[in-house]
C-alpha positions in Angstrom: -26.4 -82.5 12.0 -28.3 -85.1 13.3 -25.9 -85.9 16.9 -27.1 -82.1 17.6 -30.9 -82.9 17.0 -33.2 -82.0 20.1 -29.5 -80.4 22.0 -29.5 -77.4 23.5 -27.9 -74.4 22.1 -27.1 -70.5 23.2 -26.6 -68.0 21.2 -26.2 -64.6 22.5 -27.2 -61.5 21.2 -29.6 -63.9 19.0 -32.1 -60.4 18.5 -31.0 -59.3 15.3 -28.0 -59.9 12.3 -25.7 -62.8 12.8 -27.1 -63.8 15.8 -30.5 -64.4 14.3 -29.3 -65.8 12.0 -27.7 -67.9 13.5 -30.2 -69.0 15.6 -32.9 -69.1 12.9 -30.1 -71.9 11.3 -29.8 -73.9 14.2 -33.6 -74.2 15.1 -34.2 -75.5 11.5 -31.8 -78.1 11.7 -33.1 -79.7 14.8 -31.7 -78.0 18.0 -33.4 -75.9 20.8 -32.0 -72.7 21.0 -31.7 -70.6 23.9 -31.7 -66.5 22.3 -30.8 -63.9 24.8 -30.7 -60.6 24.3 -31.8 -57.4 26.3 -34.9 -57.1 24.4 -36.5 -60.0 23.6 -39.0 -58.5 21.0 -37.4 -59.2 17.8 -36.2 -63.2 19.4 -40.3 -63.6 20.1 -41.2 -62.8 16.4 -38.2 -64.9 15.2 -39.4 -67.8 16.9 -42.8 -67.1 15.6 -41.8 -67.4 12.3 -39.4 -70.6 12.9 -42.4 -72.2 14.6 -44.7 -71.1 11.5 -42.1 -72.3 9.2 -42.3 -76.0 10.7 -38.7 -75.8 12.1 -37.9 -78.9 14.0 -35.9 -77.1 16.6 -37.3 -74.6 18.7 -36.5 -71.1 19.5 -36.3 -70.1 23.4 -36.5 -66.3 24.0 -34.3 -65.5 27.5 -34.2 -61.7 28.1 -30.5 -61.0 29.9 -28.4 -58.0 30.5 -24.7 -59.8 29.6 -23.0 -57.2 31.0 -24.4 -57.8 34.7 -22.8 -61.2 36.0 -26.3 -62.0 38.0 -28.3 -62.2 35.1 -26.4 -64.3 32.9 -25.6 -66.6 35.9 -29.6 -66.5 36.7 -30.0 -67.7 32.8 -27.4 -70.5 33.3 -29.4 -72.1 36.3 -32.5 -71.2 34.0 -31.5 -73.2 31.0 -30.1 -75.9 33.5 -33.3 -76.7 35.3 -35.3 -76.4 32.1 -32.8 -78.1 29.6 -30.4 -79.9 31.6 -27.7 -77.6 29.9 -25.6 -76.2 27.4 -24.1 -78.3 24.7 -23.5 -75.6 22.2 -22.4 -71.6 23.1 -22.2 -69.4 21.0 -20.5 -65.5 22.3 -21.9 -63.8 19.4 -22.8 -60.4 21.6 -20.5 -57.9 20.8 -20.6 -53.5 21.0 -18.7 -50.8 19.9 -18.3 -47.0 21.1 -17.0 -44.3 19.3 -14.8 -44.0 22.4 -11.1 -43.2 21.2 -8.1 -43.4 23.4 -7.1 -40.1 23.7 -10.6 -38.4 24.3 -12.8 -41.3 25.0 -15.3 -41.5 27.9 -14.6 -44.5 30.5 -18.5 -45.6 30.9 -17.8 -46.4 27.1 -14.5 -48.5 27.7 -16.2 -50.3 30.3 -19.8 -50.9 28.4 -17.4 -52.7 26.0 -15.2 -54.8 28.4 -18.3 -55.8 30.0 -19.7 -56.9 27.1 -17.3 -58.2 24.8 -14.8 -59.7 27.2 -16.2 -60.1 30.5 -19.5 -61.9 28.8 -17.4 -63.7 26.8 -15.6 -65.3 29.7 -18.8 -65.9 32.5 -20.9 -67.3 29.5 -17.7 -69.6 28.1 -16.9 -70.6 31.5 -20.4 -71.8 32.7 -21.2 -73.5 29.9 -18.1 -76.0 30.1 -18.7 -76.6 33.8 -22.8 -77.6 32.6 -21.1 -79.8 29.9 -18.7 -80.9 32.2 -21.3 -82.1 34.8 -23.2 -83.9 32.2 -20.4 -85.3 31.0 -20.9 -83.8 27.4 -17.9 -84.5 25.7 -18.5 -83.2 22.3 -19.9 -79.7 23.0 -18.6 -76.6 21.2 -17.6 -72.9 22.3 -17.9 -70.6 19.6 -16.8 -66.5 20.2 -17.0 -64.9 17.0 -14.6 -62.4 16.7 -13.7 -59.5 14.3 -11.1 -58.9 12.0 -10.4 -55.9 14.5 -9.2 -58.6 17.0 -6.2 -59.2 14.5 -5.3 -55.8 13.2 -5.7 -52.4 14.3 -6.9 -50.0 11.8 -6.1 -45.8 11.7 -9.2 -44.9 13.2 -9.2 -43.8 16.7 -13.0 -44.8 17.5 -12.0 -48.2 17.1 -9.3 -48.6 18.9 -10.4 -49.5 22.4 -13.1 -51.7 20.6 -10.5 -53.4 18.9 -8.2 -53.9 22.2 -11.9 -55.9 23.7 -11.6 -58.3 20.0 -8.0 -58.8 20.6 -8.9 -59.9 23.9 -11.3 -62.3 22.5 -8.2 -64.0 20.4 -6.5 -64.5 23.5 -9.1 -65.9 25.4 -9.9 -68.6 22.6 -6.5 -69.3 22.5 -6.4 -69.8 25.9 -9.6 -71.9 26.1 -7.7 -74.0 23.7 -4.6 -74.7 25.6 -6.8 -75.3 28.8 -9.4 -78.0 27.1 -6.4 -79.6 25.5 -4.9 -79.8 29.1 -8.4 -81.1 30.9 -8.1 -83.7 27.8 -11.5 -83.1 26.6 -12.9 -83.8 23.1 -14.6 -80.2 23.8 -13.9 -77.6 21.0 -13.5 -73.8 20.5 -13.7 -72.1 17.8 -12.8 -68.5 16.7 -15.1 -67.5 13.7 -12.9 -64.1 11.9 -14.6 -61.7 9.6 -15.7 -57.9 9.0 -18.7 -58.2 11.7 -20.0 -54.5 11.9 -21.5 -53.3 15.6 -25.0 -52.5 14.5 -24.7 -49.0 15.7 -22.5 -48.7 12.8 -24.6 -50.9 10.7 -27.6 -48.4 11.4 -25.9 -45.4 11.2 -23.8 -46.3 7.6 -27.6 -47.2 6.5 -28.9 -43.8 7.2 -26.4 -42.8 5.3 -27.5 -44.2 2.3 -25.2 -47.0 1.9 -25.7 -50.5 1.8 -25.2 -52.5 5.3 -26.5 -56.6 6.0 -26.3 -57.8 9.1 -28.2 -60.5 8.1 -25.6 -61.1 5.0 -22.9 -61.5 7.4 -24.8 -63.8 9.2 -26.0 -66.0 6.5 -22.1 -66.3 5.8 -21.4 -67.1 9.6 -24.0 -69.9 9.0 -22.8 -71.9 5.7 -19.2 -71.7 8.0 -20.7 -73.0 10.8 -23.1 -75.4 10.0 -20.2 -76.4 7.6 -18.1 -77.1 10.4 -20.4 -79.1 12.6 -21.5 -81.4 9.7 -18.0 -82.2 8.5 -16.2 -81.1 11.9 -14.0 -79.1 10.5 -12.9 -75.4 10.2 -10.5 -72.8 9.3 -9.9 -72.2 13.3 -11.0 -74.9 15.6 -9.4 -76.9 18.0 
């Protein structure tokens, strides 16, 4: 880890589960962090605790709406002219509605599209052109994914979520093909598993049963970190 000491990364949707955890990881191996989410309460105590902890990263709060364009382009030229850049993104922000195809509401298919694709694709695109103006050559794009972007399941309120992670598989792929044909050393990565939309996270632990965000994320982490030390992983390119 010690190329990405003192480098800048983003991790959206860095508030709570793997995105915390996430960022939590990063910050105590060295790197400043750039945590966005719409409500920057839980990032603030976060980086309270990393600073308390003696982390030798640190942990930027950034509050953003990635569903409106301005706002994440506004946190772009932010983290520019305080950071230079983005070496590291990471599209971890990701919702699901209950909105089935049949019967669903469109404010709901749209919330998600905005969200889990359209994010996905300002936030991956502006980072490369800041690496690419810096002439980073070594950054990563990470958009972690679900297994609901490889299979669809027999339940109708996840279907139109699932059509936004399928999306997601495309777009890495195609982030692939095009940083193999700019002929940078630039990577993405597509990080698969059973990630739960915390509304379903709170709502199965209301019920009684047992949901951890934060497990999940600890398990993103050992893959990722993983990855970056000995630069490889199960998908990366």
């Amino acid at each position: 880890m010690e190329r990405w000491t003192g480098r800048v990364a983003l991790v959206t949707g860095a508030s709570v589960g793997i995105g915390a955890a996430v960022a939590r990881a990063l910050v105590q191996h060295g790197m400043k962090v750039v945590g966005c989410a719409r409500s920057v309460d839980k990032i603030e105590k976060l980086a309270a605790e990393c600073q308390s902890a003696g982390y030798p990263g640190t942990l930027i709060p950034y509050k953003c709406d990635l569903s409106n364009e301005e706002e994440i382009l506004s946190m772009f030229s932010a983290i520019k002219t305080l950071h230079q850049g983005v070496d590291v993104c990471i599209n971890n922000a990701g919702l699901a509605r209950p909105e089935p195809l049949l019967s669903g509401k469109t404010e709901g298919w749209r919330t998600m599209i905005d969200v889990n694709v359209m994010a996905v694709s300002i936030c991956t695109r502006e980072a490369y052109q800041s690496m690419k103006e810096r002439n980073i050559d070594d950054g990563h794009i990470i958009n972690i994914n679900s297994m609901n972007g490889h299979s669809v399941v027999p339940q109708s309120v996840v279907h139109f979520y699932s059509a936004t992670k399928y999306a997601v598989t495309a777009l890495t792929e195609g982030l692939r093909q095009e940083l193999r044909e700019a002929k940078t050393h630039i990577r993405a990565t597509v990080s698969t598993g059973r990630v739960l939309p915390l509304c379903w996270l709170c709502g199965w632990q209301r019920a009684g049963k047992f949901c951890g965000a934060e497990i999940w994320g600890s398990l993103f982490v050992c893959f990722f970190l993983g990855f970056l030390l000995l630069k490889e992983n199960y998908k990366s390119y």
